[in-house]
DONUMI-435598 format. One line per field, with one value per residue (C-alpha): residue in one letter; x, y, z; residue number from 1. Coordinates in steps of 0.5 Angstrom, whole numbers, plus 500, padded with zeros to 3 digits. Each point is the difference from the previous one (the first is absolute). Example, Ala and Ser with C-alpha at 12.3 -4.5 7.8 and 13.67 -1.06 7.14 Angstrom:
# DONUMI-435598
code <- c(A; S)
u <- c(525; 502)
v <- c(491; 507)
w <- c(516; 498)
pos <- c(1; 2)
# end
This chain:
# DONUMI-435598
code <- c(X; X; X; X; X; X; X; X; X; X; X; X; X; X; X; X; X; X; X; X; X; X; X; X; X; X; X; X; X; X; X; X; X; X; X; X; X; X; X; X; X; X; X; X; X; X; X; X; X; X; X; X; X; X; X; X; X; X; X; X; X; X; X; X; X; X; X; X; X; X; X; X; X; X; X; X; X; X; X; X; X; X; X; X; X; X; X; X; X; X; X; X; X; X; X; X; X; X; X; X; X; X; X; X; X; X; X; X; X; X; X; X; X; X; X; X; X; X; X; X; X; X; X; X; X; X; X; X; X; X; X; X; X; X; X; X; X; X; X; X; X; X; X; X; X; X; X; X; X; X; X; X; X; X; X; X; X; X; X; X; X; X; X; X; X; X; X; X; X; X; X; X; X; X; X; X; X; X; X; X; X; X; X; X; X; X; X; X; X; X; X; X; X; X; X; X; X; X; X; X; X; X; X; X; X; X; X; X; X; X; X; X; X; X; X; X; X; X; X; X; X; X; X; X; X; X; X; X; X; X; X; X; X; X; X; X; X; X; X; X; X; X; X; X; X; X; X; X; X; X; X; X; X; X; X; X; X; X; X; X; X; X; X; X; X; X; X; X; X; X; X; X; X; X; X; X; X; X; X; X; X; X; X; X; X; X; X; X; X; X; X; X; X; X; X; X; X; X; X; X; X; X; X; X; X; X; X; X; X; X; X; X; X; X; X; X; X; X; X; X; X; X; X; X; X; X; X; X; X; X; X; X; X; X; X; X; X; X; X; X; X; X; X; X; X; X; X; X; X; X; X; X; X; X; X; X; X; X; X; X; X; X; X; X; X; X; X; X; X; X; X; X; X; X; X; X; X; X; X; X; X; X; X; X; X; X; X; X; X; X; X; X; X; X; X; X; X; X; X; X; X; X; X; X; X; X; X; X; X; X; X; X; X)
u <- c(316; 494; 496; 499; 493; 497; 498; 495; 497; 494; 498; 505; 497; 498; 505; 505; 503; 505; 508; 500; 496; 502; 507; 502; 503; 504; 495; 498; 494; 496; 494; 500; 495; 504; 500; 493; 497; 493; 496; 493; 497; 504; 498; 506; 506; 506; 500; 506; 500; 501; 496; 505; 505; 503; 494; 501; 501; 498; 506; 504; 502; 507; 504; 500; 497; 494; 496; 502; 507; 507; 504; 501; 494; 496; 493; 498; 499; 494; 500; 498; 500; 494; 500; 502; 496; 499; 500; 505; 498; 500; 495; 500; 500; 507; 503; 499; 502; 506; 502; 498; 506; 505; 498; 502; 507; 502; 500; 493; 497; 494; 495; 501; 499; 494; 497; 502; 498; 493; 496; 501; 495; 499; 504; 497; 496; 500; 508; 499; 496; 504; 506; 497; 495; 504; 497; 506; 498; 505; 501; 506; 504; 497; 493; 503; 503; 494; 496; 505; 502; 493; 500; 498; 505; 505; 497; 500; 507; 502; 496; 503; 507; 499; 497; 505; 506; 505; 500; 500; 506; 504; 499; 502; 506; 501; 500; 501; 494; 496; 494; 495; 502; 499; 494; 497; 500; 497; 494; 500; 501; 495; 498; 503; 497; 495; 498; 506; 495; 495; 503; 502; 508; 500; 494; 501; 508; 496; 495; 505; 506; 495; 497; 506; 502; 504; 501; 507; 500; 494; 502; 507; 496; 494; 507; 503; 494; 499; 507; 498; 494; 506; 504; 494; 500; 493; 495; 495; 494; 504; 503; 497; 501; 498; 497; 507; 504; 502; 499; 500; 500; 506; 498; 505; 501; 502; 507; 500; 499; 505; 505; 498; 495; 502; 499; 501; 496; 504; 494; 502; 496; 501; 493; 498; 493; 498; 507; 502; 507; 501; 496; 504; 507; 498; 499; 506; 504; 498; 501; 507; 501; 499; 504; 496; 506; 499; 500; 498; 494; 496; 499; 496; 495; 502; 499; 500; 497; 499; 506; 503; 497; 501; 507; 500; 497; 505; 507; 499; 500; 496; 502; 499; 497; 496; 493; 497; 501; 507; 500; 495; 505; 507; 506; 503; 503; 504; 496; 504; 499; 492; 500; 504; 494; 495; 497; 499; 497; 492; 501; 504; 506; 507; 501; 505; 507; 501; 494; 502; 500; 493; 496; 493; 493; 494; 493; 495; 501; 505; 507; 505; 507; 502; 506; 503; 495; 495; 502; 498; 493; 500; 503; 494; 494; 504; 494; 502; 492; 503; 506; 498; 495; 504; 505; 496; 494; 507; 503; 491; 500; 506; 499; 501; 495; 496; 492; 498; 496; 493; 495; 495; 493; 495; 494; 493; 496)
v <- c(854; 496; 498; 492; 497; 494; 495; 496; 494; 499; 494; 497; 502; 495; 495; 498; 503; 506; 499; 498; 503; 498; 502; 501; 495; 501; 502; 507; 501; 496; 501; 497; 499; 505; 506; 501; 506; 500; 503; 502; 493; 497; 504; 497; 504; 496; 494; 497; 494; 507; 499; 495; 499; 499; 499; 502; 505; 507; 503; 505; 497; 500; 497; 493; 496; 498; 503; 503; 497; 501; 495; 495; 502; 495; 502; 500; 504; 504; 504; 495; 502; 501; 492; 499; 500; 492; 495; 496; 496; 492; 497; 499; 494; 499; 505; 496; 494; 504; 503; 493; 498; 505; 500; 492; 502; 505; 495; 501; 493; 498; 500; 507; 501; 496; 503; 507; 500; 495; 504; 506; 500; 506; 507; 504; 505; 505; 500; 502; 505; 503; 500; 503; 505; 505; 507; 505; 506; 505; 502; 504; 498; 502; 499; 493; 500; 502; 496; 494; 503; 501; 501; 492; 497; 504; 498; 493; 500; 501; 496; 494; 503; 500; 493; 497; 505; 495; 495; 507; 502; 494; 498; 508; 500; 493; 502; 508; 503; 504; 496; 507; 500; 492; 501; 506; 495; 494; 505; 503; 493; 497; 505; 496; 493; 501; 499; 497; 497; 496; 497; 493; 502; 494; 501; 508; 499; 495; 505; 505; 496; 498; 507; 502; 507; 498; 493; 498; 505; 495; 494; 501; 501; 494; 496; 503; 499; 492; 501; 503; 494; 495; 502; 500; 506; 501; 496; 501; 502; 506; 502; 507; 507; 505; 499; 502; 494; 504; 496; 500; 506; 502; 500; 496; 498; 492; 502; 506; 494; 495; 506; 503; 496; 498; 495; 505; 493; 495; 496; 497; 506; 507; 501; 507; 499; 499; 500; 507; 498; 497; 506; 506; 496; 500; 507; 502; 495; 503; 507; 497; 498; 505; 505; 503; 502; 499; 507; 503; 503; 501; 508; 506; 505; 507; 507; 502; 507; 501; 503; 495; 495; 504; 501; 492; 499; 503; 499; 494; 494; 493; 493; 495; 494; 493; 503; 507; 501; 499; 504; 505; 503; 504; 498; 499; 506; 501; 504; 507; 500; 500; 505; 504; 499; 503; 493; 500; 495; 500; 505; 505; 498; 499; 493; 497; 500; 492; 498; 495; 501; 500; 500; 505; 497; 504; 501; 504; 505; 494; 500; 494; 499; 493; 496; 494; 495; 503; 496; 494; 501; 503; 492; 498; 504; 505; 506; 505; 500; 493; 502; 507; 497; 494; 504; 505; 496; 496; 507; 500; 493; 502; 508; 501; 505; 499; 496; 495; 504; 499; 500; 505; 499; 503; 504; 499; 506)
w <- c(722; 497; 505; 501; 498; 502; 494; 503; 496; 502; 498; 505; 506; 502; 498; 504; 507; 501; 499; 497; 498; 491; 497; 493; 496; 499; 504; 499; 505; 503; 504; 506; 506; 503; 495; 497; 501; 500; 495; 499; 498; 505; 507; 504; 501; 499; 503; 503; 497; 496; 497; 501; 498; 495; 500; 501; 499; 497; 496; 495; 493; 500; 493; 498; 505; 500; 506; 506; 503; 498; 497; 506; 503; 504; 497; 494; 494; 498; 494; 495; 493; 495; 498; 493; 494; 498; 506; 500; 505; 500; 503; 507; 501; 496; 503; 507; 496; 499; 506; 504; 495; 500; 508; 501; 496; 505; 506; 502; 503; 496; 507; 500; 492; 501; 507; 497; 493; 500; 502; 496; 493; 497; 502; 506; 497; 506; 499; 494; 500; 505; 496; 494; 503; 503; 500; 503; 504; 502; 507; 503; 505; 506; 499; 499; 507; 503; 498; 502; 506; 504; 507; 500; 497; 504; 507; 497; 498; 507; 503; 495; 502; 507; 499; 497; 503; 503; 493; 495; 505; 500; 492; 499; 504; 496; 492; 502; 498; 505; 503; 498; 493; 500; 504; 495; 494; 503; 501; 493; 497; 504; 506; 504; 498; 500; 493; 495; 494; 499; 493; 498; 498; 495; 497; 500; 496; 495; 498; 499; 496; 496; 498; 494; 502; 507; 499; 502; 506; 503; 497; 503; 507; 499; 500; 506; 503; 499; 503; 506; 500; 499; 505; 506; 502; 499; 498; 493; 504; 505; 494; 499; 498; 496; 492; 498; 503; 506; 507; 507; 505; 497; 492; 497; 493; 500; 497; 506; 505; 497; 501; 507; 504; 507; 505; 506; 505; 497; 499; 494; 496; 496; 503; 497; 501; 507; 504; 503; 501; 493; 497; 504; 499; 492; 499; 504; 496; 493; 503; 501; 494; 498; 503; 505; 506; 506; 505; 495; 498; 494; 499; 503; 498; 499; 497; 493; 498; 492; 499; 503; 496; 494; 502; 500; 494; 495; 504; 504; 494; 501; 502; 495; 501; 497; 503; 500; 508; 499; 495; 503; 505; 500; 501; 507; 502; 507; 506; 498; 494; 501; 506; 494; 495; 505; 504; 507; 505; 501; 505; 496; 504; 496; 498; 504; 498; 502; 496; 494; 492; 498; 494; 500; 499; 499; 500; 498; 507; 504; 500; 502; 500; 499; 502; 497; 504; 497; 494; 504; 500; 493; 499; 503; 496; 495; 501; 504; 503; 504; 502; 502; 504; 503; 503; 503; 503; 503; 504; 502; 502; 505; 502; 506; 505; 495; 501; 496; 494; 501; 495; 499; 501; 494; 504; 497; 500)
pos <- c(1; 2; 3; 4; 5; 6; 7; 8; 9; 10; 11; 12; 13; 14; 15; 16; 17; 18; 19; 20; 21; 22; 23; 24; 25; 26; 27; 28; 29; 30; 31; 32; 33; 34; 35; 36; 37; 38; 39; 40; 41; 42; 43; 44; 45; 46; 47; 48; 49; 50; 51; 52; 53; 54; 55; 56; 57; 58; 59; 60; 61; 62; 63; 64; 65; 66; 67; 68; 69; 70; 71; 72; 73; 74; 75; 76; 77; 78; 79; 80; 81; 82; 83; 84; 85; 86; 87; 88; 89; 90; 91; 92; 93; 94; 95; 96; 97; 98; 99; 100; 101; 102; 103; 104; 105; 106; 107; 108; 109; 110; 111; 112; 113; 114; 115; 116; 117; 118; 119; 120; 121; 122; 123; 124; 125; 126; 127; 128; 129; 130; 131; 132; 133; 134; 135; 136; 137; 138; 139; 140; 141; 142; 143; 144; 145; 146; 147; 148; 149; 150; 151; 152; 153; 154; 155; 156; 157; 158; 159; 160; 161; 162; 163; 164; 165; 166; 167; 168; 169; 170; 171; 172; 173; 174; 175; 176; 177; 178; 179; 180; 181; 182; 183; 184; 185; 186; 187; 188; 189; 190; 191; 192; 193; 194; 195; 196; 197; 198; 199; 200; 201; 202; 203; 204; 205; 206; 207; 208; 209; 210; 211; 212; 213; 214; 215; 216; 217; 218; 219; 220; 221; 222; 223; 224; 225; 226; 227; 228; 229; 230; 231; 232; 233; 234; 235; 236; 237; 238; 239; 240; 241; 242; 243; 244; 245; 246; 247; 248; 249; 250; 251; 252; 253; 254; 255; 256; 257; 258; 259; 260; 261; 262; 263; 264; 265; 266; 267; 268; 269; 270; 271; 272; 273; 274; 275; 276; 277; 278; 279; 280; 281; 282; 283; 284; 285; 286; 287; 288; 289; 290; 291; 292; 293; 294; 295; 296; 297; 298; 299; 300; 301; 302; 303; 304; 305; 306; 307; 308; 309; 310; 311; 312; 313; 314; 315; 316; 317; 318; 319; 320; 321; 322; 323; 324; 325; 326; 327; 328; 329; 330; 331; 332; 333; 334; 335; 336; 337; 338; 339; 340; 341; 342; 343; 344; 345; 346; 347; 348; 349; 350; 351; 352; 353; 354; 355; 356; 357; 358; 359; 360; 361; 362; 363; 364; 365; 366; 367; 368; 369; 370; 371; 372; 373; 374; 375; 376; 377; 378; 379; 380; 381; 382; 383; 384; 385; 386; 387; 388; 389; 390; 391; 392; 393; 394; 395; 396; 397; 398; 399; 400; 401; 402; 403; 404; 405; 406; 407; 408; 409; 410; 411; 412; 413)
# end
């Protein structure tokens, strides 16, 4: 099988937090906070708000979205294309004046027109400097999760798992999704909340609606933002995020947010931004809806030999998908099939016979059969970088017998 490379957009490493990370738009990858790599320009290894992220986000190109998410994903995409040969960009200020028209038509009360779109007089510059300026470096798969997954960031997992224990618990058991799996995506999103953007959404989403080569996608989002002002669940000055548009410690786009956000407290607010019930239970929703079941797990690592992979390689066909990580592993085959083609568990030992159907995902050295949940995460950020290292930095967050990892101290000589 080919192995997996991480396209990582460097000049979105800074941009919003990790989620959600940024999708495809279609969403094609985004780069989120939670999936950028670090590269020689930018010493730090992948941060949490992975960069995150979409923000977030570090990610593989997939078919026609934009950026780094499948199609439905929360963040937003981030594999721009080349802009065009003539700006047909109208001014700005005719472009807000339309907006502030067509937003008024939509229902959206004049207040907020005002509150939201007065203060904007020219395009973020920063914005668009990400957007357009993205060098690619090519890391495989498991440089990416090495430097994702530090001992650090494992042991602050746990730390933030064992905090917030009795609510990942409860809002698990409630929408059917494994609390670790919920607890790993906050942490590559946002690294636990720490960090979830700095950008304000409205201003972000116009800079990015009027440029030309992705117009309708964040026109669509900047209008679904003024909803979000509309309806009161957060305010102008707390609606922030990535450059991208992707908000809150969860790295929603707004449309994702209409669609998936909760109101777990009951205060009256989807509160993605600063409330852990709200954060939590809208992770866990957006899993949900989008297939993950519940009492089962994502995948597994196992072995593959050369020959094995070779073997894969020309008998076993691939799946077909809307972008690259989908269509960059085999179809799901069941548990016997597998062990028939040479595969075996990480120690060597067989495969288990109860084991459900699974698709195979490989790096360069590193192997991973992969079930039907695993499809979830894709969902979530389509790059196998992410949900590779989501699932696994959730079976860390939990491992039983196993101290909390401890960072090693560089010696000075």
């Amino acid at each position: 099988m080919r192995a997996i490379v991480v396209v990582a957009a460097v000049a979105a490493l800074n941009g919003c937090a990790a989620g959600v990370t940024i999708p495809s738009m279609p969403v094609a990858q985004a780069v989120t906070p939670a999936a950028r790599v670090a590269t020689s320009s930018v010493a730090r290894a992948l941060p949490p708000a992975l960069r995150f992220g979409v923000a977030r986000r570090s990610a593989e190109r997939g078919g026609g979205r934009p950026a780094a998410r499948a199609a439905g994903s929360p963040q937003t995409p981030a594999a721009p294309q080349p802009p065009p040969p003539s700006d047909t960009r109208p001014a700005f200020a005719d472009f807000l004046a339309d907006v502030r028209k067509e937003a008024l038509s939509r229902g959206i009360r004049q207040e907020i027109v005002d509150a939201a779109l007065s203060d904007i007089e020219e395009p973020l510059p920063v914005v668009l400097e990400r957007d357009h300026a993205q060098a690619e470096i090519v890391l495989p798969l498991e440089a990416y999760v090495r430097r994702r997954l530090t001992p650090t960031f494992i042991r602050a997992g746990r730390e933030a798992y064992a905090r917030q224990r009795a609510l990942l618990d409860s809002i698990g058991k409630a929408y059917g999704v494994a609390p670790s799996i919920i607890a790993a995506i906050w942490g590559v999103e946002s690294n636990y909340g720490r960090f979830s953007g700095i950008r304000p959404t409205v201003a972000s989403l116009a800079t990015l609606a009027w440029d030309p080569r992705r117009s309708s996608f964040f026109r669509g989002e900047l209008f679904d933002a003024l909803e979000i002002l509309n309806l009161g669940d957060i305010d102008l000055a707390h609606m922030k995020g990535s450059w991208a548009g992707a908000m809150g410690q969860v790295q929603f786009m707004p449309s994702s947010y209409l669609q998936y956000a909760e109101d777990y407290d009951g205060d009256g607010h989807r509160d993605i931004w600063s409330t852990p019930a709200d954060v939590i239970a809208s992770i866990a929703n957006y899993l949900s809806g989008r297939g993950w079941k519940g009492g089962e797990t994502w995948g597994r690592e196992v072995r593959v030999s050369p020959d094995v992979a070779r073997a894969v390689t020309n008998t076993v066909e691939r799946r077909n998908g809307t972008c690259r990580a989908t269509r960059d592993m085999t179809v799901a085959l069941p548990s016997r099939r597998w062990q028939e083609l040479g595969v075996r568990l990480a120690n060597g030992t067989p495969l288990p016979a109860s084991m459900p159907d699974a698709s195979l995902v490989s790096g360069s050295r590193q192997h991973f059969l992969v079930y039907s949940n695993y499809d979830a995460l894709l969902e979530y950020n389509c790059a196998h970088s992410y949900a590779i290292s989501v699932g696994l930095l959730a079976d860390r967050i939990v491992a039983t017998g196993a101290p909390a990892p401890r960072a090693r101290k560089s010696r000075r000589r």
